[in-house]
C-alpha positions as CSV (number, residue, x, y, z in Angstrom):
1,X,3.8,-0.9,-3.0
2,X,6.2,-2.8,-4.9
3,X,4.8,-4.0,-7.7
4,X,5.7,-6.3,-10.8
5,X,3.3,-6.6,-14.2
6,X,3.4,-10.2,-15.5
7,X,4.2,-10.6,-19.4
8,X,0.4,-11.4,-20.0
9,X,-0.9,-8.4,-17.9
10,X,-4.0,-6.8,-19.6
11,X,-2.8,-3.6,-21.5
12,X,-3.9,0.0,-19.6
13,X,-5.5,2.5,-21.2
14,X,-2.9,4.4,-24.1
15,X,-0.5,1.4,-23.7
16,X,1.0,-1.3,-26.0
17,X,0.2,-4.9,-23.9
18,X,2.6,-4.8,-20.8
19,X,5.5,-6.3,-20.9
20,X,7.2,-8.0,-18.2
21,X,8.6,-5.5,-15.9
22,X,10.4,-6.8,-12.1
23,X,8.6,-5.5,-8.6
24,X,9.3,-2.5,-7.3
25,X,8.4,0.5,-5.1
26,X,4.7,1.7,-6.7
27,X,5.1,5.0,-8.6
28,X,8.1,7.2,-7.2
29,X,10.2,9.2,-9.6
30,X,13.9,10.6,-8.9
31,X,13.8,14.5,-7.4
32,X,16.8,16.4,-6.9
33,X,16.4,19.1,-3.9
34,X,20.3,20.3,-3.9
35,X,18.7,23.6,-5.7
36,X,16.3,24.4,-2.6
37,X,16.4,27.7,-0.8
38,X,17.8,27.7,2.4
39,X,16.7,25.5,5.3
40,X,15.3,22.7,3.4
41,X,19.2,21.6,2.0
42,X,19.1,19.0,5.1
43,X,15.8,17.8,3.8
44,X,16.1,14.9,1.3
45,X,13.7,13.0,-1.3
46,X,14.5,9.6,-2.0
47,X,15.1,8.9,-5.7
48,X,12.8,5.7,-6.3
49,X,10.5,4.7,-8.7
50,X,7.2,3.5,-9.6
51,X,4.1,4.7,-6.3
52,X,5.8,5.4,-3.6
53,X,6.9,8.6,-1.8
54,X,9.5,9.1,0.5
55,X,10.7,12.1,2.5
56,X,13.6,12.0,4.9
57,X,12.9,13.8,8.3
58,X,16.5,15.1,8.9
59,X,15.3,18.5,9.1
60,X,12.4,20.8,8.0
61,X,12.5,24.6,8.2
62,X,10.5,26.6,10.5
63,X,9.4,29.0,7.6
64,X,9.9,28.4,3.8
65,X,8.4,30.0,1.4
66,X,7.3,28.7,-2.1
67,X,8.2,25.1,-0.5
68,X,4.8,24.0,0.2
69,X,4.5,24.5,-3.9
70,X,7.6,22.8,-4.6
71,X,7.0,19.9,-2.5
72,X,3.8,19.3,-0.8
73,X,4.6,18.1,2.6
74,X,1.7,18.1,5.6
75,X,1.4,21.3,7.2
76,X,2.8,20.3,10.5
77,X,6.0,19.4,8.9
78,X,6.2,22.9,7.0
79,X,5.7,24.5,10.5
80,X,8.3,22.0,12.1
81,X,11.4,24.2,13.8
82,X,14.6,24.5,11.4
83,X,16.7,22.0,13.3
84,X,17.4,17.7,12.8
85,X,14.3,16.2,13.3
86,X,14.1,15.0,17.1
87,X,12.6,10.9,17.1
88,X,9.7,12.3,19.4
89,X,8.5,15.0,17.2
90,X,7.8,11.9,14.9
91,X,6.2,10.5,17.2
92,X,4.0,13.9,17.1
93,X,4.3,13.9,13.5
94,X,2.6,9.6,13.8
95,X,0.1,10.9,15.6
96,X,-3.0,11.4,13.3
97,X,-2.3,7.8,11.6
98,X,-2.8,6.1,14.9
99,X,-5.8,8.5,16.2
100,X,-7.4,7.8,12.9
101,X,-7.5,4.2,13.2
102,X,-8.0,4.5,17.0
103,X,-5.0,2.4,17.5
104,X,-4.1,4.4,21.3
105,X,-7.7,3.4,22.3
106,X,-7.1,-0.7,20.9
107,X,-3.9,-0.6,23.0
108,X,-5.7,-1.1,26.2
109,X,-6.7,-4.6,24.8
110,X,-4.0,-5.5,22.9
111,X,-0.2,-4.6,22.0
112,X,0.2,-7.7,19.7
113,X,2.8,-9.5,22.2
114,X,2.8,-13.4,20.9
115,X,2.1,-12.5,17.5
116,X,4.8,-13.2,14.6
117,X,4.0,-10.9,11.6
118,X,5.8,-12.0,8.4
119,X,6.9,-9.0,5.9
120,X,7.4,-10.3,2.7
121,X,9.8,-7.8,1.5
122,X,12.6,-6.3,0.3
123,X,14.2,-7.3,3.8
124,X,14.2,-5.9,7.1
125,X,17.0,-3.9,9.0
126,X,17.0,-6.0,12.6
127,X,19.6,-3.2,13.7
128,X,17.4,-0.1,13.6
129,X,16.6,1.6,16.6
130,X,12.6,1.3,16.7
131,X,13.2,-2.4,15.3
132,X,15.9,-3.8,17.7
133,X,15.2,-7.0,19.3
134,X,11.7,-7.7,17.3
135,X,13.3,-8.9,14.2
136,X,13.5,-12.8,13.1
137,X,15.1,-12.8,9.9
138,X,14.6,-15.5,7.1
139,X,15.9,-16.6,4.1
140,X,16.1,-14.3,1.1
141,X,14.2,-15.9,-2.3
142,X,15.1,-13.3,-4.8
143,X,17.7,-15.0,-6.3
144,X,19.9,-11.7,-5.7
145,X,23.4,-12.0,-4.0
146,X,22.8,-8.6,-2.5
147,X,25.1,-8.2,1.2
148,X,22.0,-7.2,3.7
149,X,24.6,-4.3,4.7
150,X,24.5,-2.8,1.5
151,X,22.5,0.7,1.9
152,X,20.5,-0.7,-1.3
153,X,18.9,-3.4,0.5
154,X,15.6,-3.8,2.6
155,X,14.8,0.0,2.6
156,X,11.2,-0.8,1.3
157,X,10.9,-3.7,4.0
158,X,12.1,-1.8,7.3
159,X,9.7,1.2,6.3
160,X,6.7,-1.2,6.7
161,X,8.0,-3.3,9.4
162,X,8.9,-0.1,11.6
163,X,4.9,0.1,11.2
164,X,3.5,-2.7,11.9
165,X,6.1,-3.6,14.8
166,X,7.9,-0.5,15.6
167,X,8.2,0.3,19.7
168,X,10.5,3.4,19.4
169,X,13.4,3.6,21.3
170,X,15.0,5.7,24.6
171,X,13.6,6.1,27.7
172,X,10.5,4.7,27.9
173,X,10.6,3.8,23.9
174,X,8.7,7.3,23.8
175,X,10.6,8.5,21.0
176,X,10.8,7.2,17.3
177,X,8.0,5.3,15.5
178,X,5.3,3.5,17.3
179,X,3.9,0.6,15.2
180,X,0.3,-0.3,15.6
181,X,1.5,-3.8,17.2
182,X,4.6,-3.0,19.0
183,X,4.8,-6.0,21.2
184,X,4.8,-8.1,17.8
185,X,7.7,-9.9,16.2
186,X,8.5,-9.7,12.6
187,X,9.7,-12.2,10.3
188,X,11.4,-10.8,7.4
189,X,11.4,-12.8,4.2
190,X,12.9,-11.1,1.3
191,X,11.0,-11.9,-1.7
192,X,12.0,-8.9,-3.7
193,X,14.5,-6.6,-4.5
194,X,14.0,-2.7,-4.2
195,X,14.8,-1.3,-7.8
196,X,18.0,0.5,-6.1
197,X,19.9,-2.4,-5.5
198,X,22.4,-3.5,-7.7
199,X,21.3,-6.9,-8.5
200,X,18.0,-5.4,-9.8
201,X,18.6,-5.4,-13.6
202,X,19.3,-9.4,-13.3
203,X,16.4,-10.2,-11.4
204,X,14.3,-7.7,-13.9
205,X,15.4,-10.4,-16.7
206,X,14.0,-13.4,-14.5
207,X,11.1,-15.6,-16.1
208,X,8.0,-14.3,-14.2
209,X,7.1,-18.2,-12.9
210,X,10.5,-18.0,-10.8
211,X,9.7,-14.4,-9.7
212,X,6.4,-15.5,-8.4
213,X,7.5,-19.0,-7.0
214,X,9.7,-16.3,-4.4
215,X,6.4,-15.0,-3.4
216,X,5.4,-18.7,-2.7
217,X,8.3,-20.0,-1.2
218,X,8.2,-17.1,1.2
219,X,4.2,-17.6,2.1
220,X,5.1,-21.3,2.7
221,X,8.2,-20.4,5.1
222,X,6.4,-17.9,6.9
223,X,3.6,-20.6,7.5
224,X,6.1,-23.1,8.7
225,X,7.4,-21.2,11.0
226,X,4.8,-19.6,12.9
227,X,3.6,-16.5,11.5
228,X,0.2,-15.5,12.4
229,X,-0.3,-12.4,10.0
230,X,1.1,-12.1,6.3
231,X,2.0,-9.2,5.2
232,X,2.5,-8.0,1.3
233,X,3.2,-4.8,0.3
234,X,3.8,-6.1,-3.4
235,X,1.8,-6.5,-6.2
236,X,1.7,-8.6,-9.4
237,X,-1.0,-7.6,-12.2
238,X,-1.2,-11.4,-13.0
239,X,-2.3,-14.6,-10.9
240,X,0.1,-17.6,-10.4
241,X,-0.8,-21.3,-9.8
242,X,2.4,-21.2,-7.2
243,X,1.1,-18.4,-5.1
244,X,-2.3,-19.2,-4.8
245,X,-1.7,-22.4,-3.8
246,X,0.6,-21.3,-1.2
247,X,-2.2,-18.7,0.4
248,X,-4.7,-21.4,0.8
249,X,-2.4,-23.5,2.4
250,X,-1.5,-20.1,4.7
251,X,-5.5,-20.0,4.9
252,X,-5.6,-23.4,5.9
253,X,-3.0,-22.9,8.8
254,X,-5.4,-20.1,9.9
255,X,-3.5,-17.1,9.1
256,X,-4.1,-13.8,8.1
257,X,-3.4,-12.6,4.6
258,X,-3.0,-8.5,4.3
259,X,-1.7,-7.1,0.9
260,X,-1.6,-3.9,-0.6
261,X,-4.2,-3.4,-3.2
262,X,-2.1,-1.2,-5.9
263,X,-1.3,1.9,-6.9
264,X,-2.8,2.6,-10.2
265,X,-4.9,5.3,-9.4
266,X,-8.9,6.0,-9.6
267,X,-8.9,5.4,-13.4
268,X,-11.9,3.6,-15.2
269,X,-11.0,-0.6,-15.4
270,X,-7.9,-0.1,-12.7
271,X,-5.9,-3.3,-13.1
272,X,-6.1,-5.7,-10.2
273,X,-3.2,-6.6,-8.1
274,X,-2.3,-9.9,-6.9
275,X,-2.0,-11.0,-4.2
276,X,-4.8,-9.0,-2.9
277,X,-6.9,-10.3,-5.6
278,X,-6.8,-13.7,-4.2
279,X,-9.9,-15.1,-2.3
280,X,-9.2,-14.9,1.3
281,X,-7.0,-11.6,1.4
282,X,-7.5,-8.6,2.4
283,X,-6.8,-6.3,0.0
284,X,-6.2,-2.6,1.2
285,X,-6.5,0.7,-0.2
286,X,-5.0,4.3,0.7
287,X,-6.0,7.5,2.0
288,X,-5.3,11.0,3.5
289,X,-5.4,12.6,6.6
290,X,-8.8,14.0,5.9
291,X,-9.7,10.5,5.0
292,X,-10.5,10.9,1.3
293,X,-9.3,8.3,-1.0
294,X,-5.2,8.6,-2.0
295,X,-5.2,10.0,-5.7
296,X,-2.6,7.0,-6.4
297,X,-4.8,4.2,-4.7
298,X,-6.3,1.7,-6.8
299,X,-10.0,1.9,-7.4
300,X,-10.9,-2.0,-7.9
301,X,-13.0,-5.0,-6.1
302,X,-10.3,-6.1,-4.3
303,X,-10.2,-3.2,-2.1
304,X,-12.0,-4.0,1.1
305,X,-10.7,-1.7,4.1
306,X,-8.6,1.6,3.7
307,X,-5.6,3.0,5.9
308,X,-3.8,6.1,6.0
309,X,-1.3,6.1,3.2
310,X,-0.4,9.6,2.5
311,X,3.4,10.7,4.5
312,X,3.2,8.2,6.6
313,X,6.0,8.9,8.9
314,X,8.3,5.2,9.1
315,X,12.1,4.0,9.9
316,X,14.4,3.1,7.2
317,X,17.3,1.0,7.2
318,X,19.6,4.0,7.5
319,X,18.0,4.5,10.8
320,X,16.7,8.0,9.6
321,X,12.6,8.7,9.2
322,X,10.9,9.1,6.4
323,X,7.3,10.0,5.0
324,X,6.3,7.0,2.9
325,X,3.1,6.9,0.9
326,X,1.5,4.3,-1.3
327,X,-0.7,1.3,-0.5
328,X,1.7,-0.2,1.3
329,X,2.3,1.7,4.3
330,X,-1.8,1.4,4.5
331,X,-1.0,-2.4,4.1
332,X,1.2,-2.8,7.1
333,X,-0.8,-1.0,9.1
334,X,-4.0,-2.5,8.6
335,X,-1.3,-6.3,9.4
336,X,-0.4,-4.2,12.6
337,X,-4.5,-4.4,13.2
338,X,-4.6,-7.6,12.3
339,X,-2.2,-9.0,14.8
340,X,-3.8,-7.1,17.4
341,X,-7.0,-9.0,17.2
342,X,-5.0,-12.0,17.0
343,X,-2.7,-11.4,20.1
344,X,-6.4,-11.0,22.1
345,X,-8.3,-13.9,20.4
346,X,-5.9,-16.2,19.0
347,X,-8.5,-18.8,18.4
348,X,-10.5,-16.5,16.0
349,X,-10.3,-18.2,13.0
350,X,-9.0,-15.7,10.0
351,X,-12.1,-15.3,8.2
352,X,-13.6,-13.8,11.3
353,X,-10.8,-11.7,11.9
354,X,-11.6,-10.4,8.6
355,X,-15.4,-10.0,9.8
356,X,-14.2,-7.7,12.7
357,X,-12.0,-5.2,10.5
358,X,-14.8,-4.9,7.7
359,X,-18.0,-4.7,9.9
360,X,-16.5,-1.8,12.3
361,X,-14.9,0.8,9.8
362,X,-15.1,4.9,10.2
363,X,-15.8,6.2,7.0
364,X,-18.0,3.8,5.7
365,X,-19.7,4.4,2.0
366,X,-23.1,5.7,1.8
367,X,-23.9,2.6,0.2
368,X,-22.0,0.0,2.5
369,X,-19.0,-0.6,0.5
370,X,-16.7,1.6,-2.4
371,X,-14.1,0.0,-4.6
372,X,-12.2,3.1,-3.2
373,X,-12.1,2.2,0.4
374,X,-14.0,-1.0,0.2
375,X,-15.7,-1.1,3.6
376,X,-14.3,2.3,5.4
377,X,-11.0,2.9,7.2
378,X,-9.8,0.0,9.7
379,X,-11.1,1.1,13.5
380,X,-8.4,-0.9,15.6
381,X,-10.0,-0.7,18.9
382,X,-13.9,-1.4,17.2
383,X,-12.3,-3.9,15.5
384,X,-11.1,-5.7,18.4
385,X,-14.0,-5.3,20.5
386,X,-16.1,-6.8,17.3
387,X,-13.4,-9.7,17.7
388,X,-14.2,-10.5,21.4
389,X,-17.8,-10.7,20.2
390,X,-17.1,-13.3,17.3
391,X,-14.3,-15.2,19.8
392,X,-17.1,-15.8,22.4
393,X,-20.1,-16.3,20.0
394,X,-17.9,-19.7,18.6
395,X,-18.4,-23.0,19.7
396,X,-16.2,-24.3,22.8
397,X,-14.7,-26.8,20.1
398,X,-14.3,-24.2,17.2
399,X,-10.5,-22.7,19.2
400,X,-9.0,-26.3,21.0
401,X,-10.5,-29.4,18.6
402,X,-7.4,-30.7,16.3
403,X,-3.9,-30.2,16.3
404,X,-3.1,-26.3,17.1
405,X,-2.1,-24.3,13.5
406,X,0.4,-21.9,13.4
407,X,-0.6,-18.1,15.3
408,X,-2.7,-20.6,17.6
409,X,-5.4,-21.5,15.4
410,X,-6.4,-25.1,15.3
411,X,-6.5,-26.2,12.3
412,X,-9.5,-28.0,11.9
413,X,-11.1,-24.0,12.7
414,X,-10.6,-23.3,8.7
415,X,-13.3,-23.3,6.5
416,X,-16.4,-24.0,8.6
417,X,-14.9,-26.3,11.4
418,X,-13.3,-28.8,9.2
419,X,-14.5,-32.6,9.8
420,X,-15.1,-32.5,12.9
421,X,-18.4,-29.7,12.1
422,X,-19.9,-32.5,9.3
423,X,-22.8,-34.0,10.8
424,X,-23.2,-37.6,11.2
425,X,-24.5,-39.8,8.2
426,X,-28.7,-40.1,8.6
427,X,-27.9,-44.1,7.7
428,X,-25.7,-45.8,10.0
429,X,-22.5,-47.2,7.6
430,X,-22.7,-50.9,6.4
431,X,-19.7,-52.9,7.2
432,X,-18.4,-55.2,5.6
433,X,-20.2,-58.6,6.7
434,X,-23.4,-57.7,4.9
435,X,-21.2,-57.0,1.9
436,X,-19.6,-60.5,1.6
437,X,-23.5,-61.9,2.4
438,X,-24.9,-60.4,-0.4
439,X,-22.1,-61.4,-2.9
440,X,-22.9,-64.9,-1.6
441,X,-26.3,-65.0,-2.4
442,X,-25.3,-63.4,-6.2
443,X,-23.1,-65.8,-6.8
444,X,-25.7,-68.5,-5.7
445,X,-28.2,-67.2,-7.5
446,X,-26.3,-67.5,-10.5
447,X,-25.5,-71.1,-10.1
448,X,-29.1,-72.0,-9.9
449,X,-30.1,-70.2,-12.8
450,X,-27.3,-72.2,-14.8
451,X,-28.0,-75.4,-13.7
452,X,-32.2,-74.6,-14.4
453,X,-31.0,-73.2,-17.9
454,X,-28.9,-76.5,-18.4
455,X,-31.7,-78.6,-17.7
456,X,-34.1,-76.9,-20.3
457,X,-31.7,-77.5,-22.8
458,X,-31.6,-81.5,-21.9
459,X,-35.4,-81.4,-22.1
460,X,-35.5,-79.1,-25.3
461,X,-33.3,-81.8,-27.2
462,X,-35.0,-84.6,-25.8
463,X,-38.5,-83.5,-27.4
464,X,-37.1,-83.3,-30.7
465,X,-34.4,-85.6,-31.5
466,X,-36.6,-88.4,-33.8
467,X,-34.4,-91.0,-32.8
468,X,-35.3,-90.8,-29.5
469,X,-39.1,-91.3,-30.4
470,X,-41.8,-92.6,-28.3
471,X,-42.7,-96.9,-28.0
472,X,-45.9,-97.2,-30.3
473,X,-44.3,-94.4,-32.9
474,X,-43.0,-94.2,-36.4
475,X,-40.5,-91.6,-37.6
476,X,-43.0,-89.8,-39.2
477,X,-45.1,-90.0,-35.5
478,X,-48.4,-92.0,-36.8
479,X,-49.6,-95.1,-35.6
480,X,-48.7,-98.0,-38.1
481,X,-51.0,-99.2,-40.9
């Protein structure tokens, strides 16, 4: 996940306060793998920083030994043969992600074809083999000048949209990566630099309101023009006014909101991560191919479905494969769920959409929900079966009354229906003609009571003035002597 703590961050646990430090890929540090015994020299680590994991697939040895203790990998990839790493043994490699979330089984529904997904990024590669064709590329917001050809740029962003939208390549696309919607279409907005590219120490010195007001500038665009799903696989540890703002107006517009929930680990008081912190997003959480929780996943409340995020095999913008790990290849995927349910129901307003992914998870806590995995792991195919149940359960109205929002939701579907679901008034309205009768009446009412109070006074004056005594009396007021 990239990932950027805000000046006024809460300090962790052995640390001074946190200063202001820019976004970038969760939690990876630089490892060197010139040194490593024959048959893994093809194989290469990428030397990021800060969460994230990623292994290039050029080539993996058939037997190594001591390498499973010098660098982890999965065991199918220890027993891969010693040769470059064909696209459809990736697709082999893929397939316990998709099984897990029953993504083959949710195809038969649903391949996401109408559906723009927007990746708020690093940027995307549109040229990549598994990407080619399903790539709408925005405006970049990071204030960086950084050419999209340089090899420094978008390498985090084409990872996750090779997920959520990738549809492989060759003969039948059957080899390369299969995204979980890979009839989608992805809007790339680059909000964010990855900390390789060149421009990164300048935007690292930005004010944190102009690094967050990209994030909201990107939401906006990516409503404007059409985007049904949201995805951020980026993380702030503080709120912003800008941003949350923006995702109500994206909530508004009946889209669905997916962002990674962090990287910080199990640790006691886990900071939160925004955006998935805000109301109204799903925040997602990591784990392995045994479906525990990821060691590096964040253990908070705004966790509220899992997805496997442990060498997750994706594209990068070299074209090459790579295992990625992290919260945000679990983000993309669960947006690749996501945009599933609303290529089948578009009408389904979002906070149902988020009712279908929560209510049908594998793996669910004993006690209905864990700030590990929140709910359980997202079941595509349950999921979208829990969708058509909501999507016929709604009012004829609730999809077609108002003006259509973007990803085909109308818009007056937000937030319980909008106007048109507030029942009529118990009184029926007064105009305006009782109005004007009424202030008639006051203001002759109060003309009578002045003219009764002027007369009073005439009287009062009358009875007491002694030169205006009675015929038959004195001053004084007794008969005469």
């Amino acid at each position: 996940m990239l990932t950027r703590h805000a000046r006024r961050a809460l300090p962790r646990s052995g640390d001074r306060q946190a200063r202001a430090r820019p976004a970038r890929p969760a939690g990876l540090r630089a490892v060197s793998l010139a040194a490593f015994p024959a048959g893994l020299r093809a194989l290469s680590l990428a030397a990021l920083s800060g969460g994230l994991c990623a292994v290039s697939l050029a080539a993996f040895p058939a037997a190594h030994p001591g390498g499973a203790a010098a660098l982890p990998l999965p065991a199918q990839l220890r027993a891969a043969a010693a040769r470059q790493a064909a696209a459809d043994a990736i697709r082999d490699n893929q397939r316990w992600v998709l099984d897990m979330m029953d993504v083959p089984a949710a195809w038969r529904s649903s391949l996401g074809a109408g559906v723009t997904v927007a990746v708020l990024d690093s940027g995307v590669d549109p040229d990549v083999s598994d990407l080619a064709g399903s790539v709408i590329t925005g405006p970049d917001y990071t204030g960086t000048d950084t050419s999209p050809s340089s090899p420094d740029w978008g390498m985090h962003g084409t990872w996750m949209a090779s997920l959520i939208a990738g549809h492989g390549h060759g003969p039948g696309d059957a080899s390369g990566i299969i995204g979980v919607a890979p009839r989608a279409r992805i809007l790339s907005v680059r909000v964010i630099p990855d900390r390789s590219d060149p421009h990164y120490a300048a935007y690292q010195r930005e004010q944190e309101p102009r690094i967050q007001r990209a994030l909201a500038d990107g939401i906006d665009y990516a409503v404007r023009h059409g985007a049904g799903v949201i995805s951020m696989s980026i993380g702030y540890s503080a709120p912003s006014r800008a941003v949350r703002a923006a995702l109500l107006n994206a909530y508004d517009h009946g889209v669905v909101l997916v962002a990674s929930a962090g990287n910080s680990g199990s640790q006691a008081g886990a900071p939160s991560s925004f955006p998935a912190d805000y109301p109204g997003v799903i925040g997602v959480g990591a784990v392995d191919e045994a479906g525990a929780v990821a060691g590096f996943s964040s253990d908070n409340l705004s966790v509220q479905v899992a997805a496997p995020g442990v060498s997750v095999p994706a594209q990068g913008r070299d074209g090459r494969y790579w295992w990625v790990s992290g919260t945000s290849p679990a983000c993309a995927l669960v947006a690749g769920a996501a945009a599933l349910i609303r290529s089948a129901y578009p009408g389904l307003p979002p906070d149902l959409v988020v009712s279908a992914l929560t209510s049908t998870t594998t793996g669910r806590p004993r006690r209905g929900y864990d700030p590990g995995v929140g709910f359980g792991t997202v079941d595509a195919a349950a999921a979208l079966a829990r969708a058509g149940e909501l999507s016929r359960a709604l009012p004829p109205a609730a999809g077609a009354a108002g003006s259509a929002a973007p990803g085909g939701v109308a818009g007056s579907a937000a937030f319980g229906g909008g106007r048109s679901a507030v029942p009529p008034a118990p009184v029926r309205p007064r105009g305006a003609g009782p109005l004007v009768l009424f202030a008639v009446l006051a203001l002759a009412s109060l003309a009578l009571a002045g003219a009764a109070g002027s007369r009073l006074a005439v009287l009062s004056r009358t009875r007491h003035d002694p030169r205006r005594a009675g015929p038959g009396m004195t001053r004084a007021g007794r008969d005469p002597a």
